[in-house]
N, C-alpha and C positions, 0 to 999 in steps of 0.2 A: 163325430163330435168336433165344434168348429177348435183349433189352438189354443185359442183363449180359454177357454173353459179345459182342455185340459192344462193350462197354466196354475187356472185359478183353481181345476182339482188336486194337485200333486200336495200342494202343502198343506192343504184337508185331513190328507190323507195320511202324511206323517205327521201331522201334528195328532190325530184321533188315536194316533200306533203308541206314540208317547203318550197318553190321555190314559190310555188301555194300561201299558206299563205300570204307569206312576199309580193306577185305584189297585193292578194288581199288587205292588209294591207296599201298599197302604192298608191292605189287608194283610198281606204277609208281616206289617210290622203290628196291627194290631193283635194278631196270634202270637210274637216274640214277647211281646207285653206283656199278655195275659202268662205265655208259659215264664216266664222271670218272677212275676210277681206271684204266682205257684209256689215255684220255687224257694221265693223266700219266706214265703209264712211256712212253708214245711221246714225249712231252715230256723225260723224263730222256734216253731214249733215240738220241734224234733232235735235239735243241736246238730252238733257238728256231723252227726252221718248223714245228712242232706249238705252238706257244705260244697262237697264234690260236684250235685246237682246243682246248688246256685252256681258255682263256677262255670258251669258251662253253659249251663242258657245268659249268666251275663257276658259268656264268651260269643255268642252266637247273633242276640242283640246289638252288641257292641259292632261285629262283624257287618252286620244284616247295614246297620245303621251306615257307617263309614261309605261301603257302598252306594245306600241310599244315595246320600249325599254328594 
């Protein structure tokens, strides 16, 4: 393969690694959502013996998130 082209392969190719990252990244926060917002209808639902559970999936979302970020 002539230089060139692997020049203009390399940043393809970690640009696709972060591409990859960021849809996995984006489904793991679409499952932190779903489980939080679980969480808190069983919490409306249920009262304070779910409180425990919201606190920590909003602990985990929050975490998930900051990272993201």
């Amino acid at each position: 393969m002539p230089p060139a082209a692997v020049r203009v392969r390399e940043p393809l190719c970690e640009a696709r690694a972060a591409l990859d990252r960021l849809d996995q990244e984006h489904t793991q926060g679409e499952r932190a959502i779903r489980d939080l917002e679980h969480a808190l209808i069983a919490y409306e639902m249920l009262g304070s013996a779910r409180a425990g559970d919201f606190e920590q999936a909003l602990d985990r979302y929050v975490r998930f998130y900051r990272e993201h970020m």
